[in-house]
mmJSON file of the N, C-alpha and C atoms, coordinates in Angstrom:
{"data_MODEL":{"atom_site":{
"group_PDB":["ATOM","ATOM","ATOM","ATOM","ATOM","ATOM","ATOM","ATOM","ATOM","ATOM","ATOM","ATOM","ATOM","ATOM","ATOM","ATOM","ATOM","ATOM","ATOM","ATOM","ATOM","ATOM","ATOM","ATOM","ATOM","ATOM","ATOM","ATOM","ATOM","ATOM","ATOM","ATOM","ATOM","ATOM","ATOM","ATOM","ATOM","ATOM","ATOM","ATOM","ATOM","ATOM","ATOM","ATOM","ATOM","ATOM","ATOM","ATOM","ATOM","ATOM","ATOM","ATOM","ATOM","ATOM","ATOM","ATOM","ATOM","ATOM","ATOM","ATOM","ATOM","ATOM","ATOM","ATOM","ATOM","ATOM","ATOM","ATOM","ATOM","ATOM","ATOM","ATOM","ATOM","ATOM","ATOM","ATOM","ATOM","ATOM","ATOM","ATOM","ATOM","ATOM","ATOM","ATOM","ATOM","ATOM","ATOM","ATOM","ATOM","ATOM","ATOM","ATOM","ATOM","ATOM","ATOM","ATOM","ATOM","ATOM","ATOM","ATOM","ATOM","ATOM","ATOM","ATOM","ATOM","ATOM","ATOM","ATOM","ATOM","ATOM","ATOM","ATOM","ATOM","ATOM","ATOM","ATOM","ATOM","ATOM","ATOM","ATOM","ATOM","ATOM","ATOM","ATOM","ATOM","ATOM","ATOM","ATOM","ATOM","ATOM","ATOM","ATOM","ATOM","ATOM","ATOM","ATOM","ATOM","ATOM","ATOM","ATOM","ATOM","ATOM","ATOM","ATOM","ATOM","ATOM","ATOM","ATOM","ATOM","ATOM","ATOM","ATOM","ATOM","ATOM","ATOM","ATOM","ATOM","ATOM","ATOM","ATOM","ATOM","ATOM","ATOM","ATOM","ATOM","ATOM","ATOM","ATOM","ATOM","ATOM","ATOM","ATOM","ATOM","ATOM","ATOM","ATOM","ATOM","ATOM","ATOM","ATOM","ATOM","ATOM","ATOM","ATOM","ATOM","ATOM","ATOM","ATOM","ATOM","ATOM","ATOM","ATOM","ATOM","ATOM","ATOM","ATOM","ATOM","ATOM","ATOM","ATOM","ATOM","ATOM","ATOM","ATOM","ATOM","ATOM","ATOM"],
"id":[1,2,3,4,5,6,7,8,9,10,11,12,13,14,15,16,17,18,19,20,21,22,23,24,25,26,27,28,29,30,31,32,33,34,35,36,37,38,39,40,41,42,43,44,45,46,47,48,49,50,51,52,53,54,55,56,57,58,59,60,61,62,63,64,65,66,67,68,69,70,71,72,73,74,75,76,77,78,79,80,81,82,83,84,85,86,87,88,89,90,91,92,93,94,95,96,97,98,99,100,101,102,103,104,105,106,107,108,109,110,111,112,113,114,115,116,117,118,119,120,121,122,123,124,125,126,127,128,129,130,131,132,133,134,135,136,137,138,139,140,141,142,143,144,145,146,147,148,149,150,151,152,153,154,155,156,157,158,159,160,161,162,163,164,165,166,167,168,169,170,171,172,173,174,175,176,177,178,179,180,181,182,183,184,185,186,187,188,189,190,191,192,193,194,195,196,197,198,199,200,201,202,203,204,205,206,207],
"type_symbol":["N","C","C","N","C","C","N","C","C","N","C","C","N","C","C","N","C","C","N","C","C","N","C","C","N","C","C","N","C","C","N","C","C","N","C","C","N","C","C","N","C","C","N","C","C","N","C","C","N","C","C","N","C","C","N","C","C","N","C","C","N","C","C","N","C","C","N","C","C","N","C","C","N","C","C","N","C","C","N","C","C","N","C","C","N","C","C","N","C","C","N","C","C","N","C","C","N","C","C","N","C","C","N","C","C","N","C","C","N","C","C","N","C","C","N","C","C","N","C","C","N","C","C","N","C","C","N","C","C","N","C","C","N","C","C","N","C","C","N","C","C","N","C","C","N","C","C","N","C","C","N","C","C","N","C","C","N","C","C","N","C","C","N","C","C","N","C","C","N","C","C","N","C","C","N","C","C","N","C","C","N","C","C","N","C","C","N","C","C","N","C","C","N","C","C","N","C","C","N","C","C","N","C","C","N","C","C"],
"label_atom_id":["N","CA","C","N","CA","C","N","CA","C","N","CA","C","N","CA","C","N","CA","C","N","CA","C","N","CA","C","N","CA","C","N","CA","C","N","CA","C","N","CA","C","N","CA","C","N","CA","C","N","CA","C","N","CA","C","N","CA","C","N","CA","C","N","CA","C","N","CA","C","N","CA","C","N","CA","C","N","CA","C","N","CA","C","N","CA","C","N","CA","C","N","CA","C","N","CA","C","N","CA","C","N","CA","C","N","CA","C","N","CA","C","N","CA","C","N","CA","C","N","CA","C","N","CA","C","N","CA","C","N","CA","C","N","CA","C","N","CA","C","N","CA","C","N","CA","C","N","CA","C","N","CA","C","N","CA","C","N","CA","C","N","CA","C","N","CA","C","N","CA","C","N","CA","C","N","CA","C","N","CA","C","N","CA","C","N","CA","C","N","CA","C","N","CA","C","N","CA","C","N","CA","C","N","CA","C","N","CA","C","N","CA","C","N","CA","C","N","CA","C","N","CA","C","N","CA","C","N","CA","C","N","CA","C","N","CA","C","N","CA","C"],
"label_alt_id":[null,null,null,null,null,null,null,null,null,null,null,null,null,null,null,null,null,null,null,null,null,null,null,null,null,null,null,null,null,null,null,null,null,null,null,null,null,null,null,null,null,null,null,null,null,null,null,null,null,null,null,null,null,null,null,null,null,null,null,null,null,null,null,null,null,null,null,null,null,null,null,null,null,null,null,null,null,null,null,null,null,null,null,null,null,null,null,null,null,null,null,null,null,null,null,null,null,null,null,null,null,null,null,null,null,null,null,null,null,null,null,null,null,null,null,null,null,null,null,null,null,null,null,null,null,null,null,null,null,null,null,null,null,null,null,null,null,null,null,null,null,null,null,null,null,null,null,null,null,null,null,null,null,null,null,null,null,null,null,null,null,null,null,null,null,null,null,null,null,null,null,null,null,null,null,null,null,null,null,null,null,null,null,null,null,null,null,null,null,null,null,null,null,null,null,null,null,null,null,null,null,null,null,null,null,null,null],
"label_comp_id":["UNK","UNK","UNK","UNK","UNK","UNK","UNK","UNK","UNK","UNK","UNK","UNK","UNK","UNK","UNK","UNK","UNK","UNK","UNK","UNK","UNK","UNK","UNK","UNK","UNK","UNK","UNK","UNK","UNK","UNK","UNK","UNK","UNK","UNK","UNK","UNK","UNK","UNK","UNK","UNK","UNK","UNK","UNK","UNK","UNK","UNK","UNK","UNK","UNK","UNK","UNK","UNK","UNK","UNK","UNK","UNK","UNK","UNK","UNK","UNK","UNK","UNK","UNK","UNK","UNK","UNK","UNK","UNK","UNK","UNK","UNK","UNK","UNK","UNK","UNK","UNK","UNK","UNK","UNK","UNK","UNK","UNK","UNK","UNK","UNK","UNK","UNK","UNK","UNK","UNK","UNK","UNK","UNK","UNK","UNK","UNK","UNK","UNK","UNK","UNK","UNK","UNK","UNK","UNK","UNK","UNK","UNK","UNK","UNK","UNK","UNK","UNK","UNK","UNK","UNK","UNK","UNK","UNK","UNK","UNK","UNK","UNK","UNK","UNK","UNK","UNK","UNK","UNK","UNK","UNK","UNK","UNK","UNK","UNK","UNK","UNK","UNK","UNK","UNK","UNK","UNK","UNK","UNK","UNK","UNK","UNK","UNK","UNK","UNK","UNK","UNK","UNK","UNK","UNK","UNK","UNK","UNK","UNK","UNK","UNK","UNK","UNK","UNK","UNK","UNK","UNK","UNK","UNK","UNK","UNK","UNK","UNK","UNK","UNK","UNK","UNK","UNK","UNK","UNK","UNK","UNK","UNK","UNK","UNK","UNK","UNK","UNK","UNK","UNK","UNK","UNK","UNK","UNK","UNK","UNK","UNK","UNK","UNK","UNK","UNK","UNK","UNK","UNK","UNK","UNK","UNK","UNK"],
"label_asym_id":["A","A","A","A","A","A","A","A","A","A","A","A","A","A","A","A","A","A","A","A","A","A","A","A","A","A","A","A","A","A","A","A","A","A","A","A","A","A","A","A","A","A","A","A","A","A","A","A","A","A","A","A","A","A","A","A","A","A","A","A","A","A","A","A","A","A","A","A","A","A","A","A","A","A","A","A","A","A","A","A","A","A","A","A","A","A","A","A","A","A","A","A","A","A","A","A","A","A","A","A","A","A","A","A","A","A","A","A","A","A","A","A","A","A","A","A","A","A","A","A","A","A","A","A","A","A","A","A","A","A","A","A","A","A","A","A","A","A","A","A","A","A","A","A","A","A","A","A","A","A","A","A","A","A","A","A","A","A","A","A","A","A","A","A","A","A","A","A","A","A","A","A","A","A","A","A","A","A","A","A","A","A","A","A","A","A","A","A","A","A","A","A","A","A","A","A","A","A","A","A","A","A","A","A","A","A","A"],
"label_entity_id":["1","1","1","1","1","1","1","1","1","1","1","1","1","1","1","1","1","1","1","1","1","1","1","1","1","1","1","1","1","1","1","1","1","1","1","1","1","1","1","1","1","1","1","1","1","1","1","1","1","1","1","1","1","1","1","1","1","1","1","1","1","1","1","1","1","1","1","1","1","1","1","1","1","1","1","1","1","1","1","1","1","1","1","1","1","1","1","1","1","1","1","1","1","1","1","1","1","1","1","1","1","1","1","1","1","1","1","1","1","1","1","1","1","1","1","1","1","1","1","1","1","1","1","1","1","1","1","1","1","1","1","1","1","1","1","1","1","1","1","1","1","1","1","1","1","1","1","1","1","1","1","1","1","1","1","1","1","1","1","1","1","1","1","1","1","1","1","1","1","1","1","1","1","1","1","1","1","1","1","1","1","1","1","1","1","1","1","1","1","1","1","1","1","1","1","1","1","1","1","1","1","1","1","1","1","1","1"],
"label_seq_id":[1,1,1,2,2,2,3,3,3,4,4,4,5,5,5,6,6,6,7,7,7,8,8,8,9,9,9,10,10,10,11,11,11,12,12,12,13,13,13,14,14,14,15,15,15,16,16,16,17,17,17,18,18,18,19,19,19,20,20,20,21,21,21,22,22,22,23,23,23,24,24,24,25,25,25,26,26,26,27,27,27,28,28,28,29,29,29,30,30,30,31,31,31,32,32,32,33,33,33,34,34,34,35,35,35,36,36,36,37,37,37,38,38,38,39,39,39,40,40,40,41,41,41,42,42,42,43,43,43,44,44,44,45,45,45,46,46,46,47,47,47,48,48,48,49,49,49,50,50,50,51,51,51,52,52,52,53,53,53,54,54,54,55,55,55,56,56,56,57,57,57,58,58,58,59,59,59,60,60,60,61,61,61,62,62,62,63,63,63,64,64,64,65,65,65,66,66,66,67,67,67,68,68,68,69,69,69],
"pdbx_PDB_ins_code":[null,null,null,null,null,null,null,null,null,null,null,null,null,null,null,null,null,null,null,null,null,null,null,null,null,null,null,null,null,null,null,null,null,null,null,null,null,null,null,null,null,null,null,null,null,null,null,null,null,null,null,null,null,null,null,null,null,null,null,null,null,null,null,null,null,null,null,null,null,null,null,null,null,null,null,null,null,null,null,null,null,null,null,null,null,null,null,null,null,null,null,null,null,null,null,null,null,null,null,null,null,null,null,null,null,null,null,null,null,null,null,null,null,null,null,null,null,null,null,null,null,null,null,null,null,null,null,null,null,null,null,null,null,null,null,null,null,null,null,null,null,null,null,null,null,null,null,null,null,null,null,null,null,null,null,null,null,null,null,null,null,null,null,null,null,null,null,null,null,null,null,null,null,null,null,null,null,null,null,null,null,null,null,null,null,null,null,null,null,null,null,null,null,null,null,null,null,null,null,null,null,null,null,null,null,null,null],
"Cartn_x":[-46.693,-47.841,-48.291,-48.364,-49.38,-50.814,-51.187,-52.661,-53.262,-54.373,-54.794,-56.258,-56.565,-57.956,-58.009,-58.811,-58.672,-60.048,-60.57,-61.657,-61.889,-62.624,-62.965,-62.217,-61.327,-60.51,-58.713,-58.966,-57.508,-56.527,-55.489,-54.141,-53.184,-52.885,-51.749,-50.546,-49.6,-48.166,-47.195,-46.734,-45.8,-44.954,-43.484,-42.333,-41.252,-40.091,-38.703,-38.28,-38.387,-37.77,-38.326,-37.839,-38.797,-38.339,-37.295,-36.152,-36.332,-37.317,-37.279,-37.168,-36.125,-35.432,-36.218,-37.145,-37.802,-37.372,-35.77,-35.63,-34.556,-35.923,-35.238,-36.496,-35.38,-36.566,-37.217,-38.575,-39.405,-39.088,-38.311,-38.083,-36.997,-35.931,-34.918,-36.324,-37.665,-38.216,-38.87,-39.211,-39.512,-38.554,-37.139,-36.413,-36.668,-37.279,-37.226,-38.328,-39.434,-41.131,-41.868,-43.008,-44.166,-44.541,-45.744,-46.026,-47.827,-48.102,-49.477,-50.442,-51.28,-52.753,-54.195,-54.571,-55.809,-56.665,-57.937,-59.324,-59.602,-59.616,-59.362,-61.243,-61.719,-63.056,-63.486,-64.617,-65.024,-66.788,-66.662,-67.942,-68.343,-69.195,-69.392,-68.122,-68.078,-67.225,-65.714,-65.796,-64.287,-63.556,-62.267,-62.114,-60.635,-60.444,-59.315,-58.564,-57.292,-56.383,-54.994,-54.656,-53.722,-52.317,-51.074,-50.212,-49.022,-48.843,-47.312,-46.258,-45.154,-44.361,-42.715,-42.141,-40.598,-40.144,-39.221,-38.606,-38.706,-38.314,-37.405,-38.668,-40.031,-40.866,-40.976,-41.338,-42.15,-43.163,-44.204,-45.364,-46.239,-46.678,-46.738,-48.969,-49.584,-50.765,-50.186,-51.269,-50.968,-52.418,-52.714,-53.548,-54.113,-53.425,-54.137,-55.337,-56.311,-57.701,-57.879,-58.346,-58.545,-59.091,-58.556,-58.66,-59.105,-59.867,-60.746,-61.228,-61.553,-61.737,-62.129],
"Cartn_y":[-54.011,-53.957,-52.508,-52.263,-50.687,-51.004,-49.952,-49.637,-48.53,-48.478,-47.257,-47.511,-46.578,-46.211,-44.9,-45.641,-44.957,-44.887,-43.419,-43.066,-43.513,-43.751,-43.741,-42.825,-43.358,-43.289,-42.435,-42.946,-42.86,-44.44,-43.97,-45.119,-45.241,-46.285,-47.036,-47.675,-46.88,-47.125,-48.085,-49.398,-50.101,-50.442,-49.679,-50.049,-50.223,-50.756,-51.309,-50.107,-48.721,-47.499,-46.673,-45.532,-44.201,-43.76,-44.773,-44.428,-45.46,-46.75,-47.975,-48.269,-49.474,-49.151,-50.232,-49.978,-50.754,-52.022,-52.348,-52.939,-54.962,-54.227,-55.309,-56.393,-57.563,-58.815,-58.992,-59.517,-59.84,-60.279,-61.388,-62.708,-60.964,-60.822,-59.882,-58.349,-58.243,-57.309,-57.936,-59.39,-59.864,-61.235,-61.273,-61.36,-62.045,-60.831,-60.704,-61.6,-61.909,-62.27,-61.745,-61.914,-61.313,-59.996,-59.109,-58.269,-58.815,-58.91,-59.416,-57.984,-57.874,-56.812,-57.575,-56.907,-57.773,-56.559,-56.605,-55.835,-56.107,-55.481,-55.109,-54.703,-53.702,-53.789,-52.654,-52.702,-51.643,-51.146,-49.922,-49.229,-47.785,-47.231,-45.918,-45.267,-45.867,-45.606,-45.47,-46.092,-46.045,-48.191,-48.224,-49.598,-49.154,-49.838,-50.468,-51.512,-51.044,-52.064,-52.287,-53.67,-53.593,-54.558,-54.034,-54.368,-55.195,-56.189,-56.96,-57.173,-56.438,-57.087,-56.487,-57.061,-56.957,-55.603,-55.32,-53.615,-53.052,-53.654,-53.086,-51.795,-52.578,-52.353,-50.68,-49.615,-48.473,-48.24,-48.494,-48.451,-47.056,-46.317,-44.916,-44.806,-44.164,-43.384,-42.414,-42.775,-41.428,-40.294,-39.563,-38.525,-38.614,-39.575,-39.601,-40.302,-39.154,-40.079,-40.901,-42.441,-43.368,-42.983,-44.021,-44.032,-45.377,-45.681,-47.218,-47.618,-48.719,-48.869,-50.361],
"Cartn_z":[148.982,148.106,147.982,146.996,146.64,146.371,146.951,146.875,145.922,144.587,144.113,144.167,144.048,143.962,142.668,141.764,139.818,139.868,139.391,138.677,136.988,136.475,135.256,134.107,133.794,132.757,133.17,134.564,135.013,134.321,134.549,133.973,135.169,135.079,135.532,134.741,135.036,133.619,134.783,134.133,134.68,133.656,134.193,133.468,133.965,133.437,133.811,134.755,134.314,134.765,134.15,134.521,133.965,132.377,131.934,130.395,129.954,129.954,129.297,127.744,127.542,126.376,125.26,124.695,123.565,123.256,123.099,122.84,123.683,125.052,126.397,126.112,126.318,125.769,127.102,126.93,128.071,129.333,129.086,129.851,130.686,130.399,131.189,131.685,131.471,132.874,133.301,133.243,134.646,134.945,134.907,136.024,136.946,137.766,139.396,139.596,138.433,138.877,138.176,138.484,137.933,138.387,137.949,138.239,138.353,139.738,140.414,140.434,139.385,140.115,140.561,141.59,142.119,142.459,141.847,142.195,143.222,144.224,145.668,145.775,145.23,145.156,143.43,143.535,142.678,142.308,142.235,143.012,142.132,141.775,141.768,140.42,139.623,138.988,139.504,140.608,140.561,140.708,141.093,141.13,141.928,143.035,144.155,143.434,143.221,142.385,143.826,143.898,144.558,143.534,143.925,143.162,144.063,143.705,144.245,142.807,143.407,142.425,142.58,142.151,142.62,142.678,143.275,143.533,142.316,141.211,140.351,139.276,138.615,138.316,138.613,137.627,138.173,138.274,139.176,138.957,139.139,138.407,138.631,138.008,138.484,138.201,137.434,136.33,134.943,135.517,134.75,134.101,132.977,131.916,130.793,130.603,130.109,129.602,129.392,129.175,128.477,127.426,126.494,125.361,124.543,125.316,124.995,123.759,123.063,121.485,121.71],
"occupancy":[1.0,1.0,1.0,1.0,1.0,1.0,1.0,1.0,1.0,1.0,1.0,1.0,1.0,1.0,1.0,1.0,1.0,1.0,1.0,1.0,1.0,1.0,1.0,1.0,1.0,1.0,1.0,1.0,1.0,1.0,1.0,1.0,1.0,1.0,1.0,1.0,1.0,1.0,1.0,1.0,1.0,1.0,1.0,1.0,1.0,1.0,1.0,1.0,1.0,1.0,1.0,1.0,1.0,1.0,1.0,1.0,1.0,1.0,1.0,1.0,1.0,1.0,1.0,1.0,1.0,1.0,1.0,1.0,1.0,1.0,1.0,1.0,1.0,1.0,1.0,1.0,1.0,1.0,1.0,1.0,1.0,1.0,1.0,1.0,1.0,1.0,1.0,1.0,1.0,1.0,1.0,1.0,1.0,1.0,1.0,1.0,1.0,1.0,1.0,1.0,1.0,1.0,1.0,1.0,1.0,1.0,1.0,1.0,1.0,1.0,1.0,1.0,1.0,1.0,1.0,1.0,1.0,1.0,1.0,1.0,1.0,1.0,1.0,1.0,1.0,1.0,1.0,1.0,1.0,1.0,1.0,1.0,1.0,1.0,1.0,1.0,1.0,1.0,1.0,1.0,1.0,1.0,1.0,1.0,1.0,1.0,1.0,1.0,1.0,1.0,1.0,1.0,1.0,1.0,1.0,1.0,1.0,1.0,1.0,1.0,1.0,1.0,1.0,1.0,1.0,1.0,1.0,1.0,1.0,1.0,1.0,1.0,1.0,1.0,1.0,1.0,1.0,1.0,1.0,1.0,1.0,1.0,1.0,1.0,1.0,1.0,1.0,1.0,1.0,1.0,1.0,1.0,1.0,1.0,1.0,1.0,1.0,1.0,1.0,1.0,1.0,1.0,1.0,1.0,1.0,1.0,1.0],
"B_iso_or_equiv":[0.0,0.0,0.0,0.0,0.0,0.0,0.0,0.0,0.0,0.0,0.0,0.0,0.0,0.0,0.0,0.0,0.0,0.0,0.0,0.0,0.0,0.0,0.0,0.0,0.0,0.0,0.0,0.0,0.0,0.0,0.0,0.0,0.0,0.0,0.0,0.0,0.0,0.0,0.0,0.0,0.0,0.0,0.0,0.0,0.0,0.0,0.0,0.0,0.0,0.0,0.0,0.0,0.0,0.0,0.0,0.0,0.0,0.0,0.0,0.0,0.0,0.0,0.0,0.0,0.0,0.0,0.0,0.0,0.0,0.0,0.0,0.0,0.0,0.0,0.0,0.0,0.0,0.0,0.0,0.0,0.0,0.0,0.0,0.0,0.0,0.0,0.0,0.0,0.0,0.0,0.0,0.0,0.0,0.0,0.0,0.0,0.0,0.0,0.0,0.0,0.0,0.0,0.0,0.0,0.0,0.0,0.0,0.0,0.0,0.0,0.0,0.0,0.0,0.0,0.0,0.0,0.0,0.0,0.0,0.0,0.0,0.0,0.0,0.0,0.0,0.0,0.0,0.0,0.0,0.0,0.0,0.0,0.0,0.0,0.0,0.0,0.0,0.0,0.0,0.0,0.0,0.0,0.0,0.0,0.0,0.0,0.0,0.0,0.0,0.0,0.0,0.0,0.0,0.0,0.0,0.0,0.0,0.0,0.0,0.0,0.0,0.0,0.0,0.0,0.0,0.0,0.0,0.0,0.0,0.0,0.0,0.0,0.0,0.0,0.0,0.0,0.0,0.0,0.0,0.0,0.0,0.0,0.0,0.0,0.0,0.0,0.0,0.0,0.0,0.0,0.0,0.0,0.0,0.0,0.0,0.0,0.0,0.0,0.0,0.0,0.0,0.0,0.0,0.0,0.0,0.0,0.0],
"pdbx_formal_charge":[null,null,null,null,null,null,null,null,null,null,null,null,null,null,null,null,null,null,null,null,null,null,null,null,null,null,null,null,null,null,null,null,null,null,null,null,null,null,null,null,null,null,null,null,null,null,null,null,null,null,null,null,null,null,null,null,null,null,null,null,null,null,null,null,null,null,null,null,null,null,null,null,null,null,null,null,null,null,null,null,null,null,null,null,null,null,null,null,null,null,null,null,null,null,null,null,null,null,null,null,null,null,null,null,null,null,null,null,null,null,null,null,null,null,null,null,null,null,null,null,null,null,null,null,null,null,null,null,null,null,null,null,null,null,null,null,null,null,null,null,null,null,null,null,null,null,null,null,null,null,null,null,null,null,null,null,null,null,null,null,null,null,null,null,null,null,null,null,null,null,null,null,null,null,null,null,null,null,null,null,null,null,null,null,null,null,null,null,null,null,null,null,null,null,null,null,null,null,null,null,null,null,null,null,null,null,null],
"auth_seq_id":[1,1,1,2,2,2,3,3,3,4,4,4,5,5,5,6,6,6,7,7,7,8,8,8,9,9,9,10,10,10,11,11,11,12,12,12,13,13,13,14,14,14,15,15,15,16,16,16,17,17,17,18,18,18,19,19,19,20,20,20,21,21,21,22,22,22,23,23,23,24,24,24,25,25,25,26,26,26,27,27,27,28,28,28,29,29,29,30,30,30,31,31,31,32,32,32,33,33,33,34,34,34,35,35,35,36,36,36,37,37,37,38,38,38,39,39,39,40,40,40,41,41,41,42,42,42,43,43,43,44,44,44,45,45,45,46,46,46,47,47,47,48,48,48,49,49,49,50,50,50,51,51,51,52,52,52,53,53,53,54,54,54,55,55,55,56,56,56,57,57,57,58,58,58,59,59,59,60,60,60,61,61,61,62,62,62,63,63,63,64,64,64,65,65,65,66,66,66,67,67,67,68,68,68,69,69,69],
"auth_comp_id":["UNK","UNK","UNK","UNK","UNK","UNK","UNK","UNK","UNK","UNK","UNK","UNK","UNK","UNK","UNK","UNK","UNK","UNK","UNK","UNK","UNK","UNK","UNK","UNK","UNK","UNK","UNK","UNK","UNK","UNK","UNK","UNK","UNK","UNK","UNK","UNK","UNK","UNK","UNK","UNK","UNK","UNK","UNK","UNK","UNK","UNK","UNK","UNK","UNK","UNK","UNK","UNK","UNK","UNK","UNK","UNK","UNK","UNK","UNK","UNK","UNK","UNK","UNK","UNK","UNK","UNK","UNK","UNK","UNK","UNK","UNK","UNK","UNK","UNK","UNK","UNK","UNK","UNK","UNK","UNK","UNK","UNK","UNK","UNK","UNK","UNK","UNK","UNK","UNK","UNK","UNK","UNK","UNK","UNK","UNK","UNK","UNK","UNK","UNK","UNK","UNK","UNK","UNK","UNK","UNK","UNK","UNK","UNK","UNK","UNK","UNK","UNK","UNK","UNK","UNK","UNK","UNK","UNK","UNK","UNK","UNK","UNK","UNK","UNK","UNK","UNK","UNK","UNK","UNK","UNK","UNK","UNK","UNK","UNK","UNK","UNK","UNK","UNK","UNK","UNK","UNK","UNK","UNK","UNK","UNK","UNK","UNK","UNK","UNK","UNK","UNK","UNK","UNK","UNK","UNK","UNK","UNK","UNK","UNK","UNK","UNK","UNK","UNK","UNK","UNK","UNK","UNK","UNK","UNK","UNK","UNK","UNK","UNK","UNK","UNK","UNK","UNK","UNK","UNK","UNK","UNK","UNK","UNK","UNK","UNK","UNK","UNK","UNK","UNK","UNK","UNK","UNK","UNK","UNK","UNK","UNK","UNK","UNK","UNK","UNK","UNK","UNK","UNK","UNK","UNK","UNK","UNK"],
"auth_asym_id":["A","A","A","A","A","A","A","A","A","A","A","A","A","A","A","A","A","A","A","A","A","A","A","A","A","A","A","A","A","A","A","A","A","A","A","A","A","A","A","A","A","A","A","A","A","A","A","A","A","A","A","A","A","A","A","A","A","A","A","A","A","A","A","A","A","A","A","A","A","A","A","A","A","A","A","A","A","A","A","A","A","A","A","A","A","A","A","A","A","A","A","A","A","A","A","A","A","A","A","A","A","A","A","A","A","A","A","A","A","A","A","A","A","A","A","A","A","A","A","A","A","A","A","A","A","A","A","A","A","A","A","A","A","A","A","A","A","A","A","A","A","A","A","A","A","A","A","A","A","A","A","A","A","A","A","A","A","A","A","A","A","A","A","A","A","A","A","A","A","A","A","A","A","A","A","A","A","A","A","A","A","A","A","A","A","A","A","A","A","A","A","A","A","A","A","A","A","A","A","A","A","A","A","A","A","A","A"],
"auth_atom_id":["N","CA","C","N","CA","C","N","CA","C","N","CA","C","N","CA","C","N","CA","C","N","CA","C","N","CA","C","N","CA","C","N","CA","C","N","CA","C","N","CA","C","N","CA","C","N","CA","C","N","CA","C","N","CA","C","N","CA","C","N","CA","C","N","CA","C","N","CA","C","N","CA","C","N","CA","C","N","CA","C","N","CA","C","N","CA","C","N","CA","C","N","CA","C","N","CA","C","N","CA","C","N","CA","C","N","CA","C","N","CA","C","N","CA","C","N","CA","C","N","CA","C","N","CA","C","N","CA","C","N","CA","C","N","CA","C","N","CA","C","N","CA","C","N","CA","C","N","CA","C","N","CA","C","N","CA","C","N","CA","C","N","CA","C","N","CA","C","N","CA","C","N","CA","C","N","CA","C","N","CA","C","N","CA","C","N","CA","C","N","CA","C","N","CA","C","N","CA","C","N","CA","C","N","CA","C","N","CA","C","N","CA","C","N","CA","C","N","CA","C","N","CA","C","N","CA","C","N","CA","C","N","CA","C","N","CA","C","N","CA","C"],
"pdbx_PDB_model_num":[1,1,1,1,1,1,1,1,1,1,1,1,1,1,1,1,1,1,1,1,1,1,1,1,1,1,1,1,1,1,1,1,1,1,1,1,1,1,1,1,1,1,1,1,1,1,1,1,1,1,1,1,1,1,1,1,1,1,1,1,1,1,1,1,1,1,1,1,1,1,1,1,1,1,1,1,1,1,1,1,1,1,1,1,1,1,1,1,1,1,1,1,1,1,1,1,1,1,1,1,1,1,1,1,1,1,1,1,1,1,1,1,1,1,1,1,1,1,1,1,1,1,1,1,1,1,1,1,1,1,1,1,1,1,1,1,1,1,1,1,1,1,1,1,1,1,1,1,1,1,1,1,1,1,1,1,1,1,1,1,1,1,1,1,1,1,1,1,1,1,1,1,1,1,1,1,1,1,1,1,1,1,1,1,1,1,1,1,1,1,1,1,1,1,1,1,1,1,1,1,1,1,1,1,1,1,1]
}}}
């Protein structure tokens, strides 16, 4: 399981791999399962996300601003 802790208008990018190819049908990236996030807590502008989910998944913290609408 991974653990983050995201300030206000941090991102979280989950993909097949770091080269994911547009055109892979759903059902073939999750395979392996699902990809589980659970609010762990959240406070002070920030929020505790915890993640379960099969090896394969990249789950990476961005930098980019949100961009909310």
């Amino acid at each position: 399981m991974l653990a983050l802790a995201l300030k206000d208008g941090q991102t979280v990018r989950i993909s097949p791999d770091e080269t994911p190819d547009p055109a892979t049908p759903a059902g073939e990236l999750f395979r392996d399962g699902a990809i589980e996030v659970t609010v762990v807590r959240h406070e002070s502008g920030r929020v505790w996300l915890a993640f379960r989910a099969p090896r394969e998944p990249l789950i990476l913290r961005t930098r980019l601003p949100w961009r909310g609408g």
